[in-house]
C-alpha positions as CSV (number, residue, x, y, z in Angstrom):
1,X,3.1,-7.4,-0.9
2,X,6.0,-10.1,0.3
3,X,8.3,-7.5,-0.3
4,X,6.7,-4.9,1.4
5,X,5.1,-6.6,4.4
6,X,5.8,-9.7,5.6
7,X,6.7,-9.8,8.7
8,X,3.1,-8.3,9.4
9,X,1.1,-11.4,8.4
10,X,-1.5,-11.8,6.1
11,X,-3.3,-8.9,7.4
12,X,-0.4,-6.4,6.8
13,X,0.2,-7.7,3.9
14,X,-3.5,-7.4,2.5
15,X,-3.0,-3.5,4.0
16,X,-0.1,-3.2,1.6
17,X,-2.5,-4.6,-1.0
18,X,-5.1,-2.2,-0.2
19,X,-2.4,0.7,-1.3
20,X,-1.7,-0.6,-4.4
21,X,-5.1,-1.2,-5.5
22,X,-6.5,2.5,-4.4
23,X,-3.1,3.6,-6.0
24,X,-4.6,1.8,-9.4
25,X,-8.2,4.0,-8.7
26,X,-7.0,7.2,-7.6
27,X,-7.3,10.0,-10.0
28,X,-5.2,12.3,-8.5
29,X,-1.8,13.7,-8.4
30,X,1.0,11.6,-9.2
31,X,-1.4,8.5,-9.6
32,X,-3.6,9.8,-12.5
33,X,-1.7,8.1,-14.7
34,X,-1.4,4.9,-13.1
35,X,-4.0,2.4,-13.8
36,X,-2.4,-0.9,-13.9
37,X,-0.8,-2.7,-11.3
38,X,2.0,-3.0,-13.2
39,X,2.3,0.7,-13.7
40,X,2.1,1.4,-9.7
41,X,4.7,-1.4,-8.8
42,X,7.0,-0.4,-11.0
43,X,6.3,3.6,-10.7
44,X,9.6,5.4,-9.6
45,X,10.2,5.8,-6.4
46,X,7.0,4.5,-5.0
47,X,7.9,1.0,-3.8
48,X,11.2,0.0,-1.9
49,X,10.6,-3.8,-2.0
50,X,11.1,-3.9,-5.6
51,X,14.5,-3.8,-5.4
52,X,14.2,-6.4,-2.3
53,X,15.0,-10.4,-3.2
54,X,11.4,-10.9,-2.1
55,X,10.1,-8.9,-4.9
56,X,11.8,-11.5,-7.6
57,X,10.7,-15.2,-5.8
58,X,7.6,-17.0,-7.4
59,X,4.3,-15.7,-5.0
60,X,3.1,-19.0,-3.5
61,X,-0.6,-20.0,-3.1
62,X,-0.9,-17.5,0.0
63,X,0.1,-14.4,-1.0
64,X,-1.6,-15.2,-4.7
65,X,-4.9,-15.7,-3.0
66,X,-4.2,-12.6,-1.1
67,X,-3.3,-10.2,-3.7
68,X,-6.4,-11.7,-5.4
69,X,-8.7,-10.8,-2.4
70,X,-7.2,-7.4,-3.3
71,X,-8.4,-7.4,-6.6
72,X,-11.7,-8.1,-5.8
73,X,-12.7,-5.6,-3.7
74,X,-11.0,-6.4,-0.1
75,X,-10.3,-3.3,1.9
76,X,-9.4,-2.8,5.6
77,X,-8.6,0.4,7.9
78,X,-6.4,2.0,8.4
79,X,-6.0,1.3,4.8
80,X,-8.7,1.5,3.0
81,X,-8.5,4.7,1.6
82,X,-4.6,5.3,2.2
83,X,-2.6,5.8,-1.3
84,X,0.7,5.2,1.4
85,X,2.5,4.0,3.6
86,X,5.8,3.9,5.5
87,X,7.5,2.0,8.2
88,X,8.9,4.6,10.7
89,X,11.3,2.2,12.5
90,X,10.9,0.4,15.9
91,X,9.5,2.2,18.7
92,X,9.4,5.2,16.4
93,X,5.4,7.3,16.5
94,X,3.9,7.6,13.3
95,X,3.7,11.4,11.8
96,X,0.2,13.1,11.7
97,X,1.2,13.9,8.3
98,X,3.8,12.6,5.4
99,X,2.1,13.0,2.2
100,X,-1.1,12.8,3.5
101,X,-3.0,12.0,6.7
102,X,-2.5,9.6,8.9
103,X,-5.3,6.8,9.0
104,X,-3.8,4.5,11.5
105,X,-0.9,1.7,12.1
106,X,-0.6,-1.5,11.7
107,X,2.4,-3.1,13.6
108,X,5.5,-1.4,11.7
109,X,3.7,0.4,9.2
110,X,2.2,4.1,9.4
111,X,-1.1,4.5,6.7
112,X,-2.1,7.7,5.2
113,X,-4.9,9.0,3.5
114,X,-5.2,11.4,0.7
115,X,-6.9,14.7,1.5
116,X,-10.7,14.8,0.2
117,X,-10.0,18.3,-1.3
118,X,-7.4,16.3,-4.1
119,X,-10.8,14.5,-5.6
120,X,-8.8,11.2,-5.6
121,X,-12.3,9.6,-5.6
122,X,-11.2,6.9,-2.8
């Protein structure tokens, strides 16, 4: 979530949270077979912050009790259903569309939805 988000706060980070954790419950497309954190962090190509030095420093308190909020059960638009994200660049509009649809933004970072037709059971 460090890695990912934050220079968006808590909040943005928490957002970032939100995608991981639906990525863990979706039964759809390329995240049926993901249903460990572990196995969505580390999925290829999904996160760029892996390869970030964020990624490898200890979590402190914080962002512990924030991915643990995640866990159990926090979820806030535009991300509560979104299985991604992406950070379009300064000034730059959000597409209606990249991989899915677009539930909102959040300061840099552009939240889409799967479509209902997938099943993904968000």
């Amino acid at each position: 979530m460090r890695a990912e988000a934050l220079g968006e706060g808590n909040f943005g980070m928490l957002l970032v949270g939100n995608v991981v954790i639906n990525r863990v419950v979706a039964n759809c497309d390329v995240f049926r077979n993901t249903r460990t954190i572990r196995e969505v962090i580390y999925q290829e190509n999904a996160f760029a912050g892996v390869d970030a030095p964020l990624f490898v420093g200890q979590a402190n308190g914080k962002e512990r009790e924030l991915a643990l909020r995640n866990i159990q059960g926090y979820r806030a638009e535009p991300a509560n259903r979104a299985l991604w994200y992406r950070n379009p660049g300064t000034g730059v509009e959000c597409a209606a569309q990249w991989y899915g649809n677009l539930s909102g933004r959040f300061k840099q970072h552009c939240f889409y939805n799967p479509e209902y037709s997938l099943g993904c059971n968000l």
